[in-house]
C-alpha positions, 0 to 999 in steps of 0.5 A: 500500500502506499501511504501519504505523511503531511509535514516537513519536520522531525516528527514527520520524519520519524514518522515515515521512517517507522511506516517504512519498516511496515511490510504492508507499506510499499511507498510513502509521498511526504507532503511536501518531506524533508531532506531526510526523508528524501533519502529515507527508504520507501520514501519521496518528496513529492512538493505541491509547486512541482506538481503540474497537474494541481492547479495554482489556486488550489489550498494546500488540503486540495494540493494534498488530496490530489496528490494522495489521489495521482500517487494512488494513496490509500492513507493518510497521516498528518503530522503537524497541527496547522492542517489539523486545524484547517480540516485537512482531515476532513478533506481526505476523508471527503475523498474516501482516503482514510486518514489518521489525524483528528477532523477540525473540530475536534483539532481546535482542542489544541488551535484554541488554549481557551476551548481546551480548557473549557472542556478540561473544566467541564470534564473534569480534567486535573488540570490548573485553573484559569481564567481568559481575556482579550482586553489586554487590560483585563489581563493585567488587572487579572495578573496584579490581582493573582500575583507571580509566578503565573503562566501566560498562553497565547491562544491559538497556534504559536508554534511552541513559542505561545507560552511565558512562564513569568516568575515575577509581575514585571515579567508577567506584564511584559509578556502580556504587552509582547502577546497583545500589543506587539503581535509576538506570536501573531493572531495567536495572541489576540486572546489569552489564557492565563493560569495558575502556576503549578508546582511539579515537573513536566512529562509528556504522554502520547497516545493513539485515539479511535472516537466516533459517534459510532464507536462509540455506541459500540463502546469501542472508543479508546485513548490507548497511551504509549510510554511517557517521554520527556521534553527539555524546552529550555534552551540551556543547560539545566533548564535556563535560557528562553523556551524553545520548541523542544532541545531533546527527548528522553523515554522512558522516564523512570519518575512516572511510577505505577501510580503516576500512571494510574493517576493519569489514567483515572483523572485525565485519560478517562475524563478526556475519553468521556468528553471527546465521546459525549462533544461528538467529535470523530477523533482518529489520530493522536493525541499528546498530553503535556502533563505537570507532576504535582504533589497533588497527583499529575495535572494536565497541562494541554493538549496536542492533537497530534504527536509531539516533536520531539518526542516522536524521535524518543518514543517511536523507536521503541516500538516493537509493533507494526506502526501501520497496524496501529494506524488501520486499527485507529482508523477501523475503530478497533483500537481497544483490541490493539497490543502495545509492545515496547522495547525495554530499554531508554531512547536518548534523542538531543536536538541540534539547532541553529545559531540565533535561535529560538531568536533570528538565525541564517538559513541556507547552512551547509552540513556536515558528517563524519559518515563512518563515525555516525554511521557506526555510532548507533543513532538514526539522525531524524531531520527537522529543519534541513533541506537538499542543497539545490546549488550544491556549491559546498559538493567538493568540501570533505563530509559534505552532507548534501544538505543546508539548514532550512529552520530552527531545529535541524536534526536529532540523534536518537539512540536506543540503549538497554540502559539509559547510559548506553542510549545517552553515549550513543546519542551524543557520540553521534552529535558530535560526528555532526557540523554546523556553522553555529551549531547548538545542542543541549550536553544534558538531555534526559540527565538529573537536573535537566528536568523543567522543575517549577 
């Protein structure tokens, strides 16, 4: 079968590289992919601006679906959340291609801050208080009444740059200003969500989704869990510097005990599967939980309605089952019957990115590898923000990769080890084959003190 992946980053990336191992999958169109999966196997880009037979004004979820229909794909997967959003779903769907990722309107769960948390409200949900406004000074009468530390959440899709978590009033007050009034995340921040700060460190579990209104008549409606990762926002070592999309992932993580688990389960997993059942929402795809473990039990932070990134690369390739299975049996609505088999071990995946971020940085960057070294390494390098150098000007310099820096985030070396130390040596034995021009990574992701603590 032939399979069509949305998206452009790592996560995508990790996603066609795990599909690809399916022997049930023969190829996979990335729309529009990346330089990795470029040269990933069963894979090919295929962008809309080359295709001729995609007329000029069409939208990307028209652009999409021909493609899907000219390369005879007979799936989908979406990766990121912007065309979630837009009801790309929706889309594919309306052309009989089954898809795995939520329809729109169950997708503003993570396009709407305010709505996420009305419904954790309404459902029960374990998660912090909060109150939203779209009267800057509303927000900052709110934000003197309530005092620091306190979090701020622009309201719509930020590209993980939405969030200010403020330890003082001034800090507070100026990321209010930043958000409303000088546009910092765009129409994102026309609306804000302000919440109590809570005490605790962040987890991140995944999960698959298969709601229906008809599965869930049938009691068939499940949110089966993988296991919990941990993302490491923070630019710097131990946690310091700004927030950034994500500097590495580490999964397993050994803190989130049996009663952690149950915790989750009884008061976030359960009172999210009851909302998504009784909202109507025809949810198949993936679900992140963005979880704070407090004193109190976990609470829930948000919702993302797709897989994180970069914990993708953390938690993937620990995955002993068929990923295409697992997406025929989001789809088929018989997800309550799907096996979860995981490897023991620890995936370690840091994250390479440009000089300047998450501030301004160059593109166009060449990369290098000492390809014997890596590929001895034992990692797999997913790429993120890197594309094929078209003008191949860098093609005679030694270990020239072929590839030039296209965002933030370049690339993750992840690796599987039977301990935490083995994976962690792999992983970072790997980076270090790996050069460019204002190259940055975090030297401790997954190790003690490198945990966002509150």
């Amino acid at each position: 079968m032939k399979v069509i992946v949305i998206g452009n980053g790592g996560r995508e990336h990790t996603i066609a590289w795990k599909l690809a191992q399916s022997m049930y999958v023969s190829e996979i169109i990335c729309v529009p992919g990346n330089g990795g999966t470029a040269h990933e196997a069963k894979c090919r880009n295929v962008s809309p601006s080359d295709c001729d037979y995609i007329n000029e004004n069409a939208s990307f979820n028209e652009a999409a679906v021909q493609i899907a229909r000219h390369e005879g794909c007979i799936m989908a997967v979406i990766g990121p959340e912007n065309p979630l959003a837009d009801g790309i779903a929706d889309a594919f769907w309306a052309a009989d291609i089954p898809t795995v990722g939520a329809k729109e309107a169950a997708a503003q769960l993570e396009a709407s801050k305010h709505l996420a948390k009305a419904f954790m409200t309404k459902y029960g949900v374990a998660c912090a208080k909060s109150a939203t406004f779209n009267d800057k000074d509303k927000a900052l009468a709110y934000i003197e009444e309530q005092g620091a530390p306190i979090v701020i959440k622009a309201d719509g899709l930020a590209a993980g740059k939405g969030v200010v978590v403020a330890l003082t009033l001034q800090q507070a007050r100026d990321a209010i200003k930043e958000i409303m009034e000088e546009g910092r995340v765009g129409k994102a921040g026309s609306k804000v969500v302000i919440e109590e700060y809570l005490r605790g460190t962040e987890i991140s579990i995944l999960a698959a989704v298969s709601v229906t209104p008809e599965s869930a008549k049938a009691g068939n409606a499940t949110i089966l869990p993988f296991l919990p990762a941990r993302d490491h926002k923070r630019l710097c070592e131990g946690a310091k510097g700004p927030n950034t999309g994500g500097m590495g992932a580490v999964s397993p993580v050994d803190d989130v005990t049996p009663l952690i688990q149950s915790q989750f389960e009884k008061n976030i997993l359960q009172p999210t599967l009851r909302g998504l059942i009784e909202e109507g929402y025809d949810y198949r795809g993936f679900i992140f939980f963005g979880i704070m473990l407090t004193e109190d039990g976990p609470k829930c932070l948000e919702y993302n309605v797709r897989l994180g990134d970069p914990e993708t690369q953390a938690v993937l390739p620990l995955m002993s089952f068929d990923f295409e299975r697992l997406c025929e049996s989001i789809i088929n609505g018989d997800l309550n019957k799907f096996k979860l088999e995981w490897k023991k071990g620890y995936v370690v995946a840091p994250v390479a990115v440009s000089g300047g971020y998450p501030r301004d940085y160059k593109k166009g960057i060449p990369i290098f590898a000492e390809r014997e070294e890596l590929e001895t390494s034992g990692a797999k390098v997913f790429i993120a923000g890197a594309i094929a150098d078209r003008r191949s000007d860098h093609s005679t310099q030694e270990n020239y990769t072929g590839l030039v820096t296209s965002g933030g985030r370049v690339l993750a070396c992840s690796a599987y080890g039977d301990t935490f130390d083995a994976a962690w040596n792999k992983a970072y034995n790997a980076l270090r084959t790996i050069h460019f021009e204002g190259m940055y990574y975090r030297k401790d992701i997954g190790m003690p003190g490198a945990a966002e603590s509150t």
